[in-house]
C-alpha positions as CSV (number, residue, x, y, z in Angstrom):
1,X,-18.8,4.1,7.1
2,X,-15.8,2.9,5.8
3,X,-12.5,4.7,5.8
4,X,-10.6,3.1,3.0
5,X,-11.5,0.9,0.4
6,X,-12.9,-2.7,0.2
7,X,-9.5,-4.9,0.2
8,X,-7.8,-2.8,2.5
9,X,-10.8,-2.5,5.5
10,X,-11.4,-6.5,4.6
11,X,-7.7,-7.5,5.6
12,X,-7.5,-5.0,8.3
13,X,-11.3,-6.7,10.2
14,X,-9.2,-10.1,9.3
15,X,-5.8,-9.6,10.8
16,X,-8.2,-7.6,14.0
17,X,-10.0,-10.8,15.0
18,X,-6.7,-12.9,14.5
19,X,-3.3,-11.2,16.1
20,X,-1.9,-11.2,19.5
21,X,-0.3,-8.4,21.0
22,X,2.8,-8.2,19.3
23,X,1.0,-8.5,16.2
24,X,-1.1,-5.6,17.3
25,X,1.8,-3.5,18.2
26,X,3.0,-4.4,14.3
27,X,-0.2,-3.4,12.7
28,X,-0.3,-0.1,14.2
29,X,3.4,0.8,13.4
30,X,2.5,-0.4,9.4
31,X,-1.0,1.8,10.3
32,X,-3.2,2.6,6.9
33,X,-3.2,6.2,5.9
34,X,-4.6,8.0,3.0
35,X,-1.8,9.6,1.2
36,X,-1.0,11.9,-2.1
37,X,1.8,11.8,-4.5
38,X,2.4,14.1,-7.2
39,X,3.6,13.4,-10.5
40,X,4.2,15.2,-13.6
41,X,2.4,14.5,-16.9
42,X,3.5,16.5,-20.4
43,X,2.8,16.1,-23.9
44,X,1.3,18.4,-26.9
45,X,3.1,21.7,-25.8
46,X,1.8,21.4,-22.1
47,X,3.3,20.4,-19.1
48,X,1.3,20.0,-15.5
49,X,1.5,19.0,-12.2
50,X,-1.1,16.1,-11.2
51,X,-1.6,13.9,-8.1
52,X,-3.0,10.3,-7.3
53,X,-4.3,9.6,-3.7
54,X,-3.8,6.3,-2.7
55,X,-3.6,4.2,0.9
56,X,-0.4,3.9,2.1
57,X,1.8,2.9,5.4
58,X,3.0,5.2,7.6
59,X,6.2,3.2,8.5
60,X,7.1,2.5,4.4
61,X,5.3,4.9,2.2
62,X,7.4,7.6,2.5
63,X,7.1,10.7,0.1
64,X,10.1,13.0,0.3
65,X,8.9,16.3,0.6
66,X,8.5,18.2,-2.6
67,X,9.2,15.4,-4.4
68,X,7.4,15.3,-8.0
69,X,7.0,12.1,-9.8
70,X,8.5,12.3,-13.4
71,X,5.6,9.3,-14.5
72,X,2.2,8.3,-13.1
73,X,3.0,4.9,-13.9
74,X,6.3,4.8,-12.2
75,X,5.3,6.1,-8.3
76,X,7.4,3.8,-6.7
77,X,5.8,4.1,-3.1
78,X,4.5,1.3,-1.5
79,X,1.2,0.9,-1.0
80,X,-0.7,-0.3,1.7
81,X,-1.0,-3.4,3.1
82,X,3.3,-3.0,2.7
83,X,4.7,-6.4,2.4
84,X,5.6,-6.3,6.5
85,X,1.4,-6.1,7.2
86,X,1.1,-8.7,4.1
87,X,3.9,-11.0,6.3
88,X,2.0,-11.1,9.2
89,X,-1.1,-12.3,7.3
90,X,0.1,-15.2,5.8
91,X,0.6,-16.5,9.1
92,X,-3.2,-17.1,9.1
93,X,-2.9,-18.5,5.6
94,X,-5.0,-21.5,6.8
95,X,-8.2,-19.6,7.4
96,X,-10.9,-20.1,5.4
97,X,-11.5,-16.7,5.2
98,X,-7.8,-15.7,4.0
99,X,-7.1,-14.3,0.3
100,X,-4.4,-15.1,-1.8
101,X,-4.2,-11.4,-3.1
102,X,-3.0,-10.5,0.6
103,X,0.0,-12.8,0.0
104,X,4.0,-10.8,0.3
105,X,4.2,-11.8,-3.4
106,X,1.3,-9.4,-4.1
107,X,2.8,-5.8,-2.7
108,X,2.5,-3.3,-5.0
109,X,3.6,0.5,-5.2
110,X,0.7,3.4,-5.3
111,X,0.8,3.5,-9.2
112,X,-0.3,-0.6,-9.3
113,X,2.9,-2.0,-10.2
114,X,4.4,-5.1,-8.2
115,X,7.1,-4.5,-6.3
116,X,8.7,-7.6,-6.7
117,X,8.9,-7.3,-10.5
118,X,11.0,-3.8,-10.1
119,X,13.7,-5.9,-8.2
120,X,14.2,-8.2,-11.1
């Protein structure tokens, strides 16, 4: 039974059969976990507190405690793979079996956005 979804147990079987041991030791500091962010949402006279689980890293999605995120759209929290886990599959970029989606460029933050479009 899988513990995450599709894209992220299909690069994390990928980069298993590929690293060596340094690779390893990266993986499991930039280690999947299921995480929770909350984030406000108002409008029409009502004002609540909501949350969005998502799969994040345990070295770069950090969540301050009791933070509250003033927009779903705009939770700025990596998601997993992080662009260090994305780095170290594109140096298997020649397999057959490697997908462009897994590629730094394609990092994005738990509410779907790219992180490399917030930089700009």
């Amino acid at each position: 039974m899988p513990r995450y979804d599709r894209f992220v147990e299909e690069l994390l079987d990928f980069l298993l059969t590929r690293v060596d041991e340094d690779g390893l030791a990266r993986l499991v500091a930039h280690e999947p976990r299921r995480m929770h962010a909350a984030y406000f949402e108002g409008g029409g006279g009502r004002a609540e507190t909501r949350g969005m689980s998502f799969t994040g890293c345990t070295a770069c999605s950090r969540i301050p405690p009791y933070t509250l995120f003033l927009d779903y759209g705009r939770i700025d929290v990596p998601a997993w793979p992080c662009e260090p886990v994305r780095e170290l599959a594109l140096r298997f970029a020649d397999a057959p079996d490697y997908r462009t989606g897994w590629r730094p460029e394609g990092a994005v933050f738990a509410s779907g956005r790219l992180i490399h479009e917030a930089r700009f």
